[in-house]
C-alpha positions as CSV (number, residue, x, y, z in Angstrom):
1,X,92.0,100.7,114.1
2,X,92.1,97.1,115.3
3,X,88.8,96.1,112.7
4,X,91.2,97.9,109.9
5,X,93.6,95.9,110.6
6,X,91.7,92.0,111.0
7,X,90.6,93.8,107.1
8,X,94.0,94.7,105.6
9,X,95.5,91.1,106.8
10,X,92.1,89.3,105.4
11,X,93.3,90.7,102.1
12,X,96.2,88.5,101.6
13,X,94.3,85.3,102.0
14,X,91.4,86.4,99.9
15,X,91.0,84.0,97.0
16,X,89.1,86.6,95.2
17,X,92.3,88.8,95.5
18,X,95.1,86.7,94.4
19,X,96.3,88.2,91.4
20,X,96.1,91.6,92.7
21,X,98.6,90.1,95.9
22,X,100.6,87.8,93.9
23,X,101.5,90.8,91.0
24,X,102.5,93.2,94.6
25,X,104.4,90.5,96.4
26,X,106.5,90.3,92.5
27,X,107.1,93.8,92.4
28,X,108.1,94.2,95.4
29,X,110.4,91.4,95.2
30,X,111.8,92.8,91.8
31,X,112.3,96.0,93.9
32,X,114.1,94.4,96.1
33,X,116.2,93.1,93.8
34,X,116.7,96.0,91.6
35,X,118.3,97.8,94.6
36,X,120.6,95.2,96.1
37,X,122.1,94.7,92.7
38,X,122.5,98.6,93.0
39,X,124.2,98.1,96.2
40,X,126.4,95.3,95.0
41,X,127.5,97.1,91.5
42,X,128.5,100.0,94.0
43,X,130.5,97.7,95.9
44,X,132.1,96.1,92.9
45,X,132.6,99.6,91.4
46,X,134.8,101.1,95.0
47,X,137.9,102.2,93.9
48,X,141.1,101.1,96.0
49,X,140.2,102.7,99.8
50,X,143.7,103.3,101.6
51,X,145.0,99.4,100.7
52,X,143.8,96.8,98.2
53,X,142.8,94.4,101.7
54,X,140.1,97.0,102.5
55,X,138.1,96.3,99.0
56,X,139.1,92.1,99.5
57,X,137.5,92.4,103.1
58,X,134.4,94.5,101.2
59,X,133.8,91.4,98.8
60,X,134.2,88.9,101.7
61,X,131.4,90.8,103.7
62,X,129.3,91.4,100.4
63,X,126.7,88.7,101.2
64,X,126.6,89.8,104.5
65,X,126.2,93.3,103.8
66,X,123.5,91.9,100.8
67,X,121.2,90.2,103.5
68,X,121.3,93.7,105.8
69,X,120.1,95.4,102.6
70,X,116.8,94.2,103.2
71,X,116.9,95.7,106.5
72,X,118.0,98.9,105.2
73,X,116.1,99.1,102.2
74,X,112.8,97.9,103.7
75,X,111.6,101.4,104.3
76,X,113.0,102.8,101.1
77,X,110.9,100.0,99.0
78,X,107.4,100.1,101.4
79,X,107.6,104.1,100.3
80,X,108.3,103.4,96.9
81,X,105.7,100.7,96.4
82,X,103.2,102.7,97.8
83,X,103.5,105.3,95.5
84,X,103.9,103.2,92.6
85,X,101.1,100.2,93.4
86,X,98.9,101.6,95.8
87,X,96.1,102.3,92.8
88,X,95.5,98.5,91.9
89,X,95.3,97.9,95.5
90,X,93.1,100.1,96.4
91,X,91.3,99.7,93.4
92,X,90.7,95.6,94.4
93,X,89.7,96.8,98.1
94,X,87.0,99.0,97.1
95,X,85.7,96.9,94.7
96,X,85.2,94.0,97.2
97,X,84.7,95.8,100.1
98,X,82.9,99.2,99.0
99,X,81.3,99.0,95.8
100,X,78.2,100.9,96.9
101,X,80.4,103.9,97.4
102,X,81.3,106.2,94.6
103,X,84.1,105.3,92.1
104,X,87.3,107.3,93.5
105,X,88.8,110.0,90.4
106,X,92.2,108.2,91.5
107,X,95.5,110.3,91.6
108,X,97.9,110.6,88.6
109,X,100.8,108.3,88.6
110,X,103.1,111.2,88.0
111,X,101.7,112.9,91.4
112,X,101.9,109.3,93.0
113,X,105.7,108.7,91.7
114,X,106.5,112.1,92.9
115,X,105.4,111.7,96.3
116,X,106.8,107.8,96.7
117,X,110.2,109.5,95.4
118,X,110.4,112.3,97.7
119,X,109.3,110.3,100.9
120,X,112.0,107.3,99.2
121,X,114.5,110.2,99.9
122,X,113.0,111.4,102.9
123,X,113.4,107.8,104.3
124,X,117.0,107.0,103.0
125,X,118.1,110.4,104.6
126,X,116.0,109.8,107.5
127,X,118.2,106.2,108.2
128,X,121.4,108.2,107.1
129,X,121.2,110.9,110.5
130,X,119.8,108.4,112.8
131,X,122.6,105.9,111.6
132,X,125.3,107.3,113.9
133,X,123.3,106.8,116.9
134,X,121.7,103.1,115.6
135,X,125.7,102.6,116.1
136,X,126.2,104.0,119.3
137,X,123.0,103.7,121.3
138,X,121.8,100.2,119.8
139,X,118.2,99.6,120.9
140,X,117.4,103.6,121.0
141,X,118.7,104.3,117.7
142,X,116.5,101.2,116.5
143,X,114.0,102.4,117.9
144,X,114.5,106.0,116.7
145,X,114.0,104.9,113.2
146,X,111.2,102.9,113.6
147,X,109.4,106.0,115.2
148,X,110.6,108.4,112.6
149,X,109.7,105.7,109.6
150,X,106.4,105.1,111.0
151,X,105.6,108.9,110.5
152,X,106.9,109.0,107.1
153,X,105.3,105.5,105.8
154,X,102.1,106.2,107.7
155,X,101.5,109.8,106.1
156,X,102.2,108.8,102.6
157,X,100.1,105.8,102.9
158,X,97.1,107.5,104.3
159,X,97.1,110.5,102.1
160,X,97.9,108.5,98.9
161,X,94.6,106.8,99.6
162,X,93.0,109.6,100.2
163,X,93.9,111.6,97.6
164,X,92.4,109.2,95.4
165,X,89.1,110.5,96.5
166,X,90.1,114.1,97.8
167,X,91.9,117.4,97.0
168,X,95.7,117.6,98.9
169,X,94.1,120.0,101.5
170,X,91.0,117.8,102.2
171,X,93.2,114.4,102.7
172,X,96.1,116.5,104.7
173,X,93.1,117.7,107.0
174,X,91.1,114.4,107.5
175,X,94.6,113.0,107.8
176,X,96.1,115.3,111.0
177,X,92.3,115.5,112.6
178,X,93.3,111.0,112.7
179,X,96.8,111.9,113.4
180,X,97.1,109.2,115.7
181,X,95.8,106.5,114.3
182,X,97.3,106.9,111.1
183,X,101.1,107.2,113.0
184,X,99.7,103.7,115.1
185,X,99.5,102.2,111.2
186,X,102.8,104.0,110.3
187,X,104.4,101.7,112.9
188,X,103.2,98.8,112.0
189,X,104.2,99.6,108.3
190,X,107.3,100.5,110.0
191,X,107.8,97.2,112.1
192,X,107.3,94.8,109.4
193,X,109.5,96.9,107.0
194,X,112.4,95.9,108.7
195,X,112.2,92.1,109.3
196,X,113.2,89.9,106.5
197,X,111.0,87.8,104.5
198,X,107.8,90.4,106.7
199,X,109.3,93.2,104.6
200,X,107.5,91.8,101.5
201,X,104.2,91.7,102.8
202,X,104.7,94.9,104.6
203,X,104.0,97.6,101.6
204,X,101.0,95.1,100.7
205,X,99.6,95.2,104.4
206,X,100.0,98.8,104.5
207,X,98.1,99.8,101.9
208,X,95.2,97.9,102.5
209,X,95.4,99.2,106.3
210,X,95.4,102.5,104.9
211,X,92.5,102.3,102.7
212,X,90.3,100.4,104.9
213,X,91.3,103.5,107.6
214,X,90.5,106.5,104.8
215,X,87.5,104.7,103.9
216,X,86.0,104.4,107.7
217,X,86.9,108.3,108.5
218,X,85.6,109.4,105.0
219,X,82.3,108.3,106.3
220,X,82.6,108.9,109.8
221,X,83.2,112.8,108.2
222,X,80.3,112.8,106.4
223,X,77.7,111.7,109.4
């Protein structure tokens, strides 16, 4: 876990890699963006709640509520990039780190999309329930997402990089006999999602952890 780890950070300071981390680290900017102009156009769009000082105050707090979108929407964008860039990446990993192994079949982009959209949603309703509670119990409900995140991101992430090289039911079962492991890279995924500036580096980071992790239990399978 800990060697996947030194690995997947080594990638963003590989030279050899910089095109492949500077095109992710744009996308998921423009990602980013995308979705806080979303934000801000539904702001702008509110029609008058109760008294006209309401949508005054909601203007007022706009950049405030702009910065906490990339606390909100860090999840939300680590699930979508991984669905939508994992390929290059893993494509760049295995052909510095494994090119003796056997070129991966690779996924569709529609079966990748679908996946990053429904675990998008997953996440965004995930935040929704537990968004009472990050209100009223501050600290647990924090903590609640992170945990819940971490099993969403972490799943995805693994089995997208495993079903570039397996069927659905051979990832699912390589992933739940590594359960834990794959939840400990979750977190991290998780973690990083959520603090500003970290948040862009964090879909980045998780794919390479999870390919570096598919790659070392692939082979530890066949032995």
């Amino acid at each position: 876990m800990f060697a996947s780890i030194g690995k997947a950070l080594a990638l963003i300071f590989d030279p050899a890699l910089f095109g492949v981390v500077l095109k992710s680290l744009l996308l998921t900017v423009l990602l980013f963006v995308v979705l806080l102009i979303g934000v801000e156009g539904a702001l702008y769009l509110l029609p008058t709640l109760g008294e006209p000082w309401v949508n005054r105050l909601l203007a007022i707090l706009a950049p405030v509520l702009f910065i906490l979108g990339f606390f909100v929407l860090g999840a939300p964008v680590a699930a979508l990039f991984g669905s939508l860039f994992l390929g290059d990446i893993a494509k760049a990993i295995e052909a510095r780190s494994y090119a003796g192994d056997p070129k991966a079949p690779g996924a569709t982009f529609a079966t990748n999309l679908s996946a990053g959209a429904r675990l998008a949603g997953l996440v965004v309703l995930a935040d929704l329930v537990l968004l009472p509670t990050d209100v009223l119990l501050p600290g647990i409900g924090e903590v609640a997402t992170i945990l819940v995140n971490g099993f969403l991101l972490g799943r995805e992430y693994f089995e997208l990089a495993a079903l570039r090289h397996l069927s659905v039911k051979a990832s699912d079962a390589l992933r739940r006999r590594h359960s834990g492991a794959v939840f400990g890279g979750g977190l991290i995924i998780s973690v990083l999602s959520m603090i500003p500036f970290a948040n862009l580096f964090a879909p980045l980071f998780g794919a390479a952890l999870m390919v570096h992790l598919f790659k070392r239990y692939a082979r530890e399978a066949q032995t």
